[in-house]
DODRENPA-549845 format. One line per field, with one value per residue (C-alpha): residue number from 0; chain; x, y, z. Coordinates in steps of 0.001 Angstrom, whole numbers. Example, Ala and Ser with C-alpha at 12.3 -4.5 7.8 and 13.67 -1.06 7.14 Angstrom:
BEGIN
pos 0,1
unit A,A
xx 12300,13670
yy -4500,-1060
zz 7800,7140
% end
This chain:
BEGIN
pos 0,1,2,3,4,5,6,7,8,9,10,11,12,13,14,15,16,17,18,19,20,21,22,23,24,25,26,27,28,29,30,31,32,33,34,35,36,37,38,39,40,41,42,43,44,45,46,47,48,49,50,51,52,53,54,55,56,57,58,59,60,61,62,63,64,65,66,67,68,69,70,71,72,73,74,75,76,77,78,79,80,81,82,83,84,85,86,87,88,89,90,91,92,93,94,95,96,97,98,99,100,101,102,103,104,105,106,107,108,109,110,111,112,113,114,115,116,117,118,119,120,121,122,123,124,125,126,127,128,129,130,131,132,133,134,135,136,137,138,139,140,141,142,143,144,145,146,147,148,149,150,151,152,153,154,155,156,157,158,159,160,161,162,163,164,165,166,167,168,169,170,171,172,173,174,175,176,177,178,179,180,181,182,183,184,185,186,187,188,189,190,191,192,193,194,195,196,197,198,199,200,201,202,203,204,205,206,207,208,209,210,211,212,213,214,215,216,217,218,219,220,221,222,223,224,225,226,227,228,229,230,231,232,233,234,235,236,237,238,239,240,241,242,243,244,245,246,247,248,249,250,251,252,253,254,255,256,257,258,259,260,261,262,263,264
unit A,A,A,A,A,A,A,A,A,A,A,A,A,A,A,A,A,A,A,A,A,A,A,A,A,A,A,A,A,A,A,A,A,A,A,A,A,A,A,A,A,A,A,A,A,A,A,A,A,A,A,A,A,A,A,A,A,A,A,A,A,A,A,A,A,A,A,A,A,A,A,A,A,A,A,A,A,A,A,A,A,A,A,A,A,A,A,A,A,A,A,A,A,A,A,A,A,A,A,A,A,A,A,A,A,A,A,A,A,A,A,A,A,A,A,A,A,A,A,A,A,A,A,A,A,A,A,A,A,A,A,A,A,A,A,A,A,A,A,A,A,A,A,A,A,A,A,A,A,A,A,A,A,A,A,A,A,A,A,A,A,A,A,A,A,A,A,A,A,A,A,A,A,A,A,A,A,A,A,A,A,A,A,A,A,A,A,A,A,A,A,A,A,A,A,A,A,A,A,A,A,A,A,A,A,A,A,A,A,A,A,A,A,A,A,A,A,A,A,A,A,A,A,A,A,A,A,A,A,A,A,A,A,A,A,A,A,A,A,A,A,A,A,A,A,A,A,A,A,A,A,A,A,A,A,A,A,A,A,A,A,A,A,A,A
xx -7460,-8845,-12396,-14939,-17868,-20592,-20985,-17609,-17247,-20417,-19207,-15307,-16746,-18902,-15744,-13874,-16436,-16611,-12606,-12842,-15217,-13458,-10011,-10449,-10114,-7304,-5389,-5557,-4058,-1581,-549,-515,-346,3143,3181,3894,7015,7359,10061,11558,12557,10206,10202,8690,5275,2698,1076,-1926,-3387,-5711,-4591,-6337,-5841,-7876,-6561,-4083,-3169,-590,2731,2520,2606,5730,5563,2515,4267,7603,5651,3479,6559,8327,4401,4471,8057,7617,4032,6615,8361,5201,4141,1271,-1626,-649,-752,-4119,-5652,-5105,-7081,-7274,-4676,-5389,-2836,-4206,-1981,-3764,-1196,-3700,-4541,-3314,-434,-2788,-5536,-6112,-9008,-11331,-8908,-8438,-5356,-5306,-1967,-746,1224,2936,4719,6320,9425,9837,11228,8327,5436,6564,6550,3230,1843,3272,1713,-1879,-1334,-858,-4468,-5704,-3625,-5388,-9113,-8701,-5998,-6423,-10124,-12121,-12891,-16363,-18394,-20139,-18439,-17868,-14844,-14144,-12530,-14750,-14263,-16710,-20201,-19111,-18055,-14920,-14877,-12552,-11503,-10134,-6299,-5600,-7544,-4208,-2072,-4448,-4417,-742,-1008,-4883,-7895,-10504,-10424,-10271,-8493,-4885,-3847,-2607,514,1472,3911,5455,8410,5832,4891,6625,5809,3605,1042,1072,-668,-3518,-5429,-5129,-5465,-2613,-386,-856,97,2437,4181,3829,5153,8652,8900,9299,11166,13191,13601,17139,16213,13075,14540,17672,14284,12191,14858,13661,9886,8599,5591,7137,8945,5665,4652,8015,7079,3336,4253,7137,4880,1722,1648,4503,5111,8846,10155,12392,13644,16909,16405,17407,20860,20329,21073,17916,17619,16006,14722,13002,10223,9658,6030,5527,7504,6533,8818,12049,14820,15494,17262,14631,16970,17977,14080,13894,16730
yy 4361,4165,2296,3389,3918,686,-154,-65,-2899,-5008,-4849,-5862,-8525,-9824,-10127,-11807,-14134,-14944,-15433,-17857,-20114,-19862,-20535,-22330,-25781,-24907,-23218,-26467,-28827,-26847,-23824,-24852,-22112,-21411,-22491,-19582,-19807,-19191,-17323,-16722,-12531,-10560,-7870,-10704,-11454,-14490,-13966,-15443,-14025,-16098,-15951,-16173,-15344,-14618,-15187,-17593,-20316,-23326,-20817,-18822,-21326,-21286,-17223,-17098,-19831,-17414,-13887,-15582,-16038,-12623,-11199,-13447,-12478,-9024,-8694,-10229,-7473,-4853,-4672,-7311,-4878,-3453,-7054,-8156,-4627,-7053,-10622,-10903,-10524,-11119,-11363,-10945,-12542,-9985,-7944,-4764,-4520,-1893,-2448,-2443,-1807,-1830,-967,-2674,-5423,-6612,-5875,-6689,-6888,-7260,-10877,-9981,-6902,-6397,-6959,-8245,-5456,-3218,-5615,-4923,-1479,-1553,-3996,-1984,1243,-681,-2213,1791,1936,-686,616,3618,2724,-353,-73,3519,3500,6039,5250,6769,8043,10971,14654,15007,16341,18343,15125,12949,9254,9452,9972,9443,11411,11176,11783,14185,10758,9169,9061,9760,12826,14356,13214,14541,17949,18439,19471,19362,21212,18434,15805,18100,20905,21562,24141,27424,27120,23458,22934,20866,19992,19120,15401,12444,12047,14104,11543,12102,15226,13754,13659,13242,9505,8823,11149,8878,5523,7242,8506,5266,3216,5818,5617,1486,1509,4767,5886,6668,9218,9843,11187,13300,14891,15571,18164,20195,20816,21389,18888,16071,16043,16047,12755,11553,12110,10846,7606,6916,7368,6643,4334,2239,2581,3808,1333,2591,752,120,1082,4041,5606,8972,10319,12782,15381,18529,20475,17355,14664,11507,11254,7989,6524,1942,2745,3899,2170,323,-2966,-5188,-7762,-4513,-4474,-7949,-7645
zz -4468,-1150,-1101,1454,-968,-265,-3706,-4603,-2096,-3197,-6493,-5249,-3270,-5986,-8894,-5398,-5241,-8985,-9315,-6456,-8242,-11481,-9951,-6474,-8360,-10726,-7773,-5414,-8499,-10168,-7721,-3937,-1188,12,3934,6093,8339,11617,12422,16136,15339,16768,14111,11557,11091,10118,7104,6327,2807,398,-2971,-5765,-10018,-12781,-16577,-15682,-17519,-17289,-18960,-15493,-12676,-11997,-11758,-10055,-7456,-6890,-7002,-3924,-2180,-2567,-1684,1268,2387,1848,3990,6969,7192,7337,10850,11846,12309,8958,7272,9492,7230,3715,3721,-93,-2961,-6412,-9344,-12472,-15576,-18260,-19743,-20197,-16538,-14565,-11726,-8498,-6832,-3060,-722,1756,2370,-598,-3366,-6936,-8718,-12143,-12581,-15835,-17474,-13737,-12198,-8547,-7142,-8882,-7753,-4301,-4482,-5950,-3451,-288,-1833,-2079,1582,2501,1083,3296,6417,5871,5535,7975,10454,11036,11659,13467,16893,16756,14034,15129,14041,9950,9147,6113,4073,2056,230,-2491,-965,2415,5331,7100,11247,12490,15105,12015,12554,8711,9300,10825,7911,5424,7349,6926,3325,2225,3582,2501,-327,-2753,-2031,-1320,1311,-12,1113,112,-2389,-4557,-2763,-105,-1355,-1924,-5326,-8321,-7827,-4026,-4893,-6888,-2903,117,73,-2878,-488,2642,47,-1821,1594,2985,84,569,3937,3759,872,500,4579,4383,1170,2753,6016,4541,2507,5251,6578,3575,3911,7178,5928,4354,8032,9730,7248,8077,11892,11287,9479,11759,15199,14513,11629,12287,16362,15674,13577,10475,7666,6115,2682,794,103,1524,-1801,-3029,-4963,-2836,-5812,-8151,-7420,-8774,-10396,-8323,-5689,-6775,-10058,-8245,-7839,-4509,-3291,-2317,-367,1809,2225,2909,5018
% end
């Protein structure tokens, strides 16, 4: 869910702030930050995330330690800019939580229950939350466009706005003519800001399936077209087997099955 709503982010900040104090010690004993790398290929990038955990206990260090390092190695192979967009990351070891949660630079994960390669799926569909509220950001704020996030207007200089446009009319309300076989994903369709993370989370993970699809549906080749140009600067991915089905959708793109050392390269 994207997060521009103010007290949304007050009350995100606050449980930040709490899970800090409650963990900060703990962390620095028994869970040290994995040093960053520098690496000399230019398509890699420094990431610099604070980590932190809530219900964690002594059973999950050495989980928490290794799901910090594929989170760490995956975020290098995002572009920079969309990396800069995340500054916190929380992994919560309660088995009833849900799978993620991303807005206003922050991203919550589940640490248990969840497989590698689905905890990166999950975490590049919430950093496609915080590309879109923080990397793409309006330039000025001064015409309302028809799109909303909660209580708050979105400016027709927002660069999502021309994503959103290619299947919705405003926040709420698909175009007439959109269908199905239009989106990514069933869940891509819930609005227009699940169809920019949804289509986002494909395009890194699935771009070989995702561009044999886009020859389908005029609009899933304009996303393809949007998230190649103007959300990733022309850079494509090697994942995917170009093998899709033209007539069926997956309900949510983080559960499908992908290779994440293609991803990882």
């Amino acid at each position: 869910m994207r997060f521009k709503v103010f007290t949304l982010f007050l009350a995100i900040q606050a449980l930040s702030f709490a899970i800090w104090q409650m963990n900060s010690a703990e962390t620095q004993v028994m869970a040290a930050e994995p040093t960053p790398e520098v690496h000399s290929a230019p398509t890699e990038t420094l990431v610099d995330i604070d980590f932190s955990m809530r219900n964690f206990n002594e059973s999950v260090i050495e989980l928490n330690q290794a799901q910090r390092d594929t989170i760490t190695e995956a975020l290098k192979h995002l572009p920079e800019g969309h990396v800069s967009s995340v500054e916190k990351i929380v992994l919560d070891y309660d088995k009833t939580a849900g799978r993620g949660l991303g807005g206003n630079n922050l991203i919550i994960l589940r640490g248990v229950n969840m497989g590698f390669e689905e905890m990166v799926g999950v975490l590049v569909h919430e950093t496609g939350h915080n590309v879109d509220y923080a990397y793409l950001a309006p330039e000025k704020e001064e015409v309302e466009s028809t799109f909303m996030d909660g209580s708050y207007p979105l400016y027709i200089t927002d660069p999502s706005i021309d994503f959103y446009q290619i299947s919705w009319e405003s926040d709420t309300k698909m175009k007439k003519t959109a269908s199905n076989m239009d989106f990514v994903s069933g869940y891509a369709m819930s609005d227009p800001f699940e169809d920019f993370a949804e289509t986002y989370t494909y395009y890194v993970l699935h771009n070989e399936d995702f561009k044999a699809l886009s020859a389908s549906s005029p609009s899933l080749e304009a996303k393809y077209r949007f998230m190649k140009y103007n959300v990733f600067n022309g850079q494509e991915f090697n994942t995917g087997k170009s093998e899709v089905s033209l007539n069926t959708r997956p309900w949510d793109t983080t559960v499908l099955s992908y290779s994440l050392s293609d991803f990882l390269g």
